[in-house]
C-alpha positions as a Markdown table, in Angstrom:
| # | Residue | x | y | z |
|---|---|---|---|---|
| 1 | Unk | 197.2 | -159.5 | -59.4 |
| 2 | Unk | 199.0 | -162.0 | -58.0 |
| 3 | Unk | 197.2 | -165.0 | -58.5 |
| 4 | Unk | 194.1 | -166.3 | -60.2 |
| 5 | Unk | 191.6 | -169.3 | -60.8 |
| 6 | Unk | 188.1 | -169.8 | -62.5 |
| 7 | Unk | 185.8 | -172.1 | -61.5 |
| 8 | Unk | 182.9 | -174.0 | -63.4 |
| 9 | Unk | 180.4 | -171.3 | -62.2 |
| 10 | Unk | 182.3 | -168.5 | -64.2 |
| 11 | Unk | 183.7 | -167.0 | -61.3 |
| 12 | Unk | 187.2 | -165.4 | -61.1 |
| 13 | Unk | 189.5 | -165.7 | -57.9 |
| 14 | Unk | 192.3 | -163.3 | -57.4 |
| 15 | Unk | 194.3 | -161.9 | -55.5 |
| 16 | Unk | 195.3 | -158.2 | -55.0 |
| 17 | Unk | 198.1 | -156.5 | -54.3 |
| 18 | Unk | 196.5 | -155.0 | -51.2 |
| 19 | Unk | 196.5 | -158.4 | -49.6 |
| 20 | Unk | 192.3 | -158.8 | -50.5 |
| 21 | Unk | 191.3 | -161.9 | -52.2 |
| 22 | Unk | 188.3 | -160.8 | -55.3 |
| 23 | Unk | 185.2 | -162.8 | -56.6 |
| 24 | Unk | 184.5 | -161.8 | -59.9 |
| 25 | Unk | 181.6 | -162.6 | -62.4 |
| 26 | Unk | 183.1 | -163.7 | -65.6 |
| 27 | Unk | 180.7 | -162.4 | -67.4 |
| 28 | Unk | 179.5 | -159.5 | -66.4 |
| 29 | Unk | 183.2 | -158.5 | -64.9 |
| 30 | Unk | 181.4 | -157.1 | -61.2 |
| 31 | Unk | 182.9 | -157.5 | -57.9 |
| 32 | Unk | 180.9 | -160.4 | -56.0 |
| 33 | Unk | 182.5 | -160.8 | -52.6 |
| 34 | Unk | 185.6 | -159.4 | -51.2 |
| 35 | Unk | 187.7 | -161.1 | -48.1 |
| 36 | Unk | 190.9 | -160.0 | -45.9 |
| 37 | Unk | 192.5 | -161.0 | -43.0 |
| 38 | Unk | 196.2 | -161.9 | -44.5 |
| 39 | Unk | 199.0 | -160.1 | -43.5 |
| 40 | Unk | 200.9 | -161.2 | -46.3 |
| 41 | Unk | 201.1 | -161.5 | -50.2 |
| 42 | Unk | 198.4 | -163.6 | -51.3 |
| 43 | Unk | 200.6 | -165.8 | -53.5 |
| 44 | Unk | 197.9 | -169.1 | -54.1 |
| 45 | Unk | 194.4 | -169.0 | -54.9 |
| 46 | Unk | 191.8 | -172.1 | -55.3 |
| 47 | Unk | 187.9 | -173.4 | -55.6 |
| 48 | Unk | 187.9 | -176.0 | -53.4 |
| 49 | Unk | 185.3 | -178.9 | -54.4 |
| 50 | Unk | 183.6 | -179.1 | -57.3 |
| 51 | Unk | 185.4 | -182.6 | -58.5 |
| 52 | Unk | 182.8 | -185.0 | -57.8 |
| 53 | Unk | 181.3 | -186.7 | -61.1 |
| 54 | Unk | 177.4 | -186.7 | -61.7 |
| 55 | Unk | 177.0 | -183.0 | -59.7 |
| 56 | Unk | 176.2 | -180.3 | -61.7 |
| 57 | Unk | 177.3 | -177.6 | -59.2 |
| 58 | Unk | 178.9 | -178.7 | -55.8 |
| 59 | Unk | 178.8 | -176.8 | -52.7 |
| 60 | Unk | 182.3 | -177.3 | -52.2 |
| 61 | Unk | 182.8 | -174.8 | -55.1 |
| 62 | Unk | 181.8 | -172.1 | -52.7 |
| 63 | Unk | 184.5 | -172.4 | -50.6 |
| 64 | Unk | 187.8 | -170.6 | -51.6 |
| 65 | Unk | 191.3 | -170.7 | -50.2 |
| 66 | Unk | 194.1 | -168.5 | -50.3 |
| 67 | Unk | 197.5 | -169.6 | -50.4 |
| 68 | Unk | 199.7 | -166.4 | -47.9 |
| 69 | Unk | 203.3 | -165.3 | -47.6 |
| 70 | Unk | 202.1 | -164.9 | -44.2 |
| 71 | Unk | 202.6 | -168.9 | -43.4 |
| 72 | Unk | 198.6 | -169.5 | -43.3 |
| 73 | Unk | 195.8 | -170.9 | -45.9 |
| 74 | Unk | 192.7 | -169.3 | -45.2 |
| 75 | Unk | 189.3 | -170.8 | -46.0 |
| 76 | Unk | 186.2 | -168.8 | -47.2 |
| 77 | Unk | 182.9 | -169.4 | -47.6 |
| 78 | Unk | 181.4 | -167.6 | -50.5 |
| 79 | Unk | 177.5 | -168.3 | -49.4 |
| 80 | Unk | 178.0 | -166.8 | -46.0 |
| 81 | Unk | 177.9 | -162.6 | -45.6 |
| 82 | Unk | 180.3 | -162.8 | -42.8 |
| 83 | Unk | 183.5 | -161.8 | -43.7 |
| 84 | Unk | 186.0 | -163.8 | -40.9 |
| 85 | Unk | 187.6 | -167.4 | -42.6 |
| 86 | Unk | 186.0 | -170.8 | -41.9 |
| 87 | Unk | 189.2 | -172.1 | -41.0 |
| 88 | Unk | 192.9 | -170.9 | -40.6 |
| 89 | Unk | 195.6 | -173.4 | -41.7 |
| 90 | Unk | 198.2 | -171.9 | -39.5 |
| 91 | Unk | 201.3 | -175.1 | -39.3 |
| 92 | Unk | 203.7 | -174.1 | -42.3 |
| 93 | Unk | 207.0 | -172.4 | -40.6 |
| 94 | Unk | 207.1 | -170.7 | -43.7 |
| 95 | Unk | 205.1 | -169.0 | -47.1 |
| 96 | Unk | 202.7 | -171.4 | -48.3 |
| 97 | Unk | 203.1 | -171.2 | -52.4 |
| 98 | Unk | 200.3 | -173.4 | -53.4 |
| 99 | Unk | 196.9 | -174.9 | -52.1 |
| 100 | Unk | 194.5 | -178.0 | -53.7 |
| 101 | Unk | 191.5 | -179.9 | -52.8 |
| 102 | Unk | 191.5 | -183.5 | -52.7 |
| 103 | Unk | 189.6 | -185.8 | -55.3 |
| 104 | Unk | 187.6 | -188.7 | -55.4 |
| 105 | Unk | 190.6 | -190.7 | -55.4 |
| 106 | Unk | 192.1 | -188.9 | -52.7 |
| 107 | Unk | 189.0 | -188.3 | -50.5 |
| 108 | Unk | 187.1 | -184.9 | -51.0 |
| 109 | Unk | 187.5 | -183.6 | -47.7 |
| 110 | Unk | 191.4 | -183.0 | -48.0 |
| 111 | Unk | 193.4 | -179.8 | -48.5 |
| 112 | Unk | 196.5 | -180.0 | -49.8 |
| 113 | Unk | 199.0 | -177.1 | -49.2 |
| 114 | Unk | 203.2 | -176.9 | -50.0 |
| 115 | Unk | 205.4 | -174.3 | -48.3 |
| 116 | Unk | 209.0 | -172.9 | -48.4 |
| 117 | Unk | 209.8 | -174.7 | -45.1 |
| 118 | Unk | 209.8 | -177.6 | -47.6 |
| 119 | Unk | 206.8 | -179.1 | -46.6 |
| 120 | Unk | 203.5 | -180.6 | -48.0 |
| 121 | Unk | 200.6 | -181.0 | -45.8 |
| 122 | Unk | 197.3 | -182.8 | -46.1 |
| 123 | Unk | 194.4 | -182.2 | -43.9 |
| 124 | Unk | 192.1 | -184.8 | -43.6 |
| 125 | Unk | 189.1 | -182.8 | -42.1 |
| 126 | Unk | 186.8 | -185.2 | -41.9 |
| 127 | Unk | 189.1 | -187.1 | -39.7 |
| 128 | Unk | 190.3 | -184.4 | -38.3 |
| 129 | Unk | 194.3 | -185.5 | -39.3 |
| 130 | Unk | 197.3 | -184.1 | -40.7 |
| 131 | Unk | 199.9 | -186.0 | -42.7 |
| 132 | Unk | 203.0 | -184.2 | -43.6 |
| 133 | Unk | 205.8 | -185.3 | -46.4 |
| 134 | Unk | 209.5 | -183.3 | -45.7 |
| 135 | Unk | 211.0 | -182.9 | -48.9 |
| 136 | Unk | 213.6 | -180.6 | -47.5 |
| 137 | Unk | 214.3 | -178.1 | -50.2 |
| 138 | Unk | 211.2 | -175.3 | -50.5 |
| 139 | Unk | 208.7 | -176.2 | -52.8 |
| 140 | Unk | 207.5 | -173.4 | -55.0 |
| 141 | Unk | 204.3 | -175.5 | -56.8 |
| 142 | Unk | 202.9 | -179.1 | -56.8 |
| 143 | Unk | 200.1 | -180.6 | -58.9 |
| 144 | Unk | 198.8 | -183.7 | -59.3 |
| 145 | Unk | 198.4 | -186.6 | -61.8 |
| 146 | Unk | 195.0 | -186.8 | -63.8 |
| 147 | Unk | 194.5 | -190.1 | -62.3 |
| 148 | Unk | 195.8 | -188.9 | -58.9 |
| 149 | Unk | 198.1 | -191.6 | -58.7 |
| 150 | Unk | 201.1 | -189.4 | -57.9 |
| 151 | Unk | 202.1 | -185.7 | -57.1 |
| 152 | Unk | 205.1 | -183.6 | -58.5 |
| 153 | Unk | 206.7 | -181.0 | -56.6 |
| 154 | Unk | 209.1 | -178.4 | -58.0 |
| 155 | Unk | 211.4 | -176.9 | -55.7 |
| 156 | Unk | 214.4 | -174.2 | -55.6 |
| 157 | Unk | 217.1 | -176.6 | -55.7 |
| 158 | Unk | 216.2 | -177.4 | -59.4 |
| 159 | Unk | 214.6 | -180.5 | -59.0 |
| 160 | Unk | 210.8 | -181.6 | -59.6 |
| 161 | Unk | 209.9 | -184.7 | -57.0 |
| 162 | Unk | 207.3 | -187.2 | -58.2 |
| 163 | Unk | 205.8 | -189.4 | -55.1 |
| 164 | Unk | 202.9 | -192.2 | -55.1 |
| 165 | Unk | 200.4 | -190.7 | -52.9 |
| 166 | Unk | 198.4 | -193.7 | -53.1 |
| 167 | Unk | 199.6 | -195.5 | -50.2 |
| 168 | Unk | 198.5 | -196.3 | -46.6 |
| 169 | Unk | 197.9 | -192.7 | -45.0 |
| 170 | Unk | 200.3 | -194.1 | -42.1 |
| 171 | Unk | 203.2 | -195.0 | -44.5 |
| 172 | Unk | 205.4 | -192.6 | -45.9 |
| 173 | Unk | 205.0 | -191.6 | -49.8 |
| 174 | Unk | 207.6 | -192.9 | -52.2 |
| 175 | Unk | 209.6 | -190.3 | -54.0 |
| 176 | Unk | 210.0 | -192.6 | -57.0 |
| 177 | Unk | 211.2 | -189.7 | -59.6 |
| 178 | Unk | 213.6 | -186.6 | -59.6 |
| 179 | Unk | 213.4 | -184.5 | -62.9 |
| 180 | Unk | 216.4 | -182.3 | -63.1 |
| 181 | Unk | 219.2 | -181.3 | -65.2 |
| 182 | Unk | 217.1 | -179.2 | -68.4 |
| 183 | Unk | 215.5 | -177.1 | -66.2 |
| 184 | Unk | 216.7 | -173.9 | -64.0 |
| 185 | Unk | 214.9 | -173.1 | -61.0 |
| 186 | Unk | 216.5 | -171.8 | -57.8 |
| 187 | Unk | 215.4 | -168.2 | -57.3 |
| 188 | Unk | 211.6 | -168.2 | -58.6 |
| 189 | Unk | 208.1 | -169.9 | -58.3 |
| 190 | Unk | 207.9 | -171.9 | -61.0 |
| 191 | Unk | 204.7 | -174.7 | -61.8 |
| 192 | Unk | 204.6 | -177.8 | -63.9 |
| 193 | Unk | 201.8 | -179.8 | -65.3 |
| 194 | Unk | 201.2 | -183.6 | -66.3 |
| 195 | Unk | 200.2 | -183.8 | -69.8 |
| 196 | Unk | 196.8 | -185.7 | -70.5 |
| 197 | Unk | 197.9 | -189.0 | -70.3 |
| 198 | Unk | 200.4 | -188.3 | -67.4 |
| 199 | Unk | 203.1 | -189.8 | -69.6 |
| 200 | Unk | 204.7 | -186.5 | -69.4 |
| 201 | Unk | 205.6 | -183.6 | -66.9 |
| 202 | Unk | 205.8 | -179.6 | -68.2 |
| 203 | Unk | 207.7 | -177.0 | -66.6 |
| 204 | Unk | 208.7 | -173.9 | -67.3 |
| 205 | Unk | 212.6 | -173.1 | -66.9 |
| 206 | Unk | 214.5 | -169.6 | -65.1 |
| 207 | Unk | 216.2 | -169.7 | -68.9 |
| 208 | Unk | 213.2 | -169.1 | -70.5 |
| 209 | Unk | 212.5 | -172.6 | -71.5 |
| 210 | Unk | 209.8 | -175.1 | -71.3 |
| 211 | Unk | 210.6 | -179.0 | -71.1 |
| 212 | Unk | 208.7 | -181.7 | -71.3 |
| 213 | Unk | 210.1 | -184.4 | -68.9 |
| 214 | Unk | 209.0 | -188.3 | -69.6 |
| 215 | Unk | 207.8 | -189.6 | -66.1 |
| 216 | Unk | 208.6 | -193.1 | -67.2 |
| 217 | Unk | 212.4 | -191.8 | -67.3 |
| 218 | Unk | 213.9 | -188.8 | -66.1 |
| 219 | Unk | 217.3 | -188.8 | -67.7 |
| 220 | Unk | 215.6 | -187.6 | -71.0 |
| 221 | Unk | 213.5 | -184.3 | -71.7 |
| 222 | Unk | 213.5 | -182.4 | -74.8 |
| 223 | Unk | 213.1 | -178.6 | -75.4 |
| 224 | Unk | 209.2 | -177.6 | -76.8 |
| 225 | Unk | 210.0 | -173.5 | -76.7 |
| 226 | Unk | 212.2 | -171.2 | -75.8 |
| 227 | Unk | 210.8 | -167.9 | -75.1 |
| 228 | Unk | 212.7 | -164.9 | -76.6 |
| 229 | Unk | 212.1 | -161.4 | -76.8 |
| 230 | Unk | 212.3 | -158.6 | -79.1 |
């Protein structure tokens, strides 16, 4: 398994290793769906949908993308029989290591993908669009902020990026953070996380570390656990 997500429906997405992507029943641990096409490892997984408040269960929950080192994101429908994606994201020049829907602050028909080309895309379906941020260096992982004001980016020159995404679609986003310097990452996929509050960023470390970054100010960061073995 390379990669795996739950949604609120109990149903496990994966990846194999034989380049399939697996819907699971939680509970009763049997093989619901199964979906190919990639020519590459499967290295992302996500339920698209599902965020928007009052709903008890969302359509958009049904459809799943998958993340390939084969430069695509494929989207599948999970109501349908049929077996072929809904869509092929095919513009990365490179592995795409992570994929996300938009929100309600975002707009809920966006896909946001990152890639090792060093770029992160957002397709605006609805409006049929696609804005794309350079941040030069690969990006192994993003997520967002729990208020979706911003989105932090760690990539393989050992730095994690934090950018407003809140401006105008036709500006250019504001990197206003770099988190750097207690953390090792240059030769693996490593993610980070924004605590509840988003007063603070988690990453793991190459060194076996995990730091805890302020995102009021990078230049201080303190060491939670440091993962040894015996």
């Amino acid at each position: 398994i390379h990669a795996l997500t739950v949604n609120s429906s109990s149903t496990v997405l994966l990846s194999a290793s034989d380049k399939t992507l697996l819907a699971t029943d939680l509970v009763t641990a049997q093989t619901k769906q199964k979906w190919w096409g990639h020519y590459g490892r499967i290295d992302h997984v996500a339920c698209l949908g599902g965020n928007n408040e009052g709903s008890v269960a969302s359509a958009g929950e049904d459809i799943y993308a998958s993340a390939s080192y084969d430069a695509t994101v494929r989207l599948w429908d999970a109501r349908s029989r049929s077996k072929e994606p809904l869509m092929i994201l095919e513009d990365a020049k490179d592995a795409v290591t992570c994929v996300s829907s938009g929100n309600s602050a975002l707009g809920d028909a966006q896909i946001i993908t990152s890639s090792v080309d060093g770029k992160i895309r957002t397709y605006d379906l609805r409006k049929a669009q696609l804005q794309t941020e350079d941040l030069v260096h690969p990006i192994t992982s993003f997520t967002f902020s729990n208020d979706a004001s911003c989105i932090a980016a760690s990539c393989l020159d050992g730095i994690i990026r934090l950018w407003d995404c809140t401006i105008n679609n036709h500006s250019r986003k504001r990197v206003f953070q770099k988190m750097h310097s207690f953390h090792k990452s240059g030769n693996y996929k490593l993610e980070c996380a924004f605590t509840s509050q988003d007063k603070y960023l988690v990453s793991g470390s190459e060194c076996g570390a995990v730091v805890v970054y302020p995102v009021s100010d990078g230049n201080d960061a303190k060491n939670v656990n440091r993962m040894t073995t015996t």
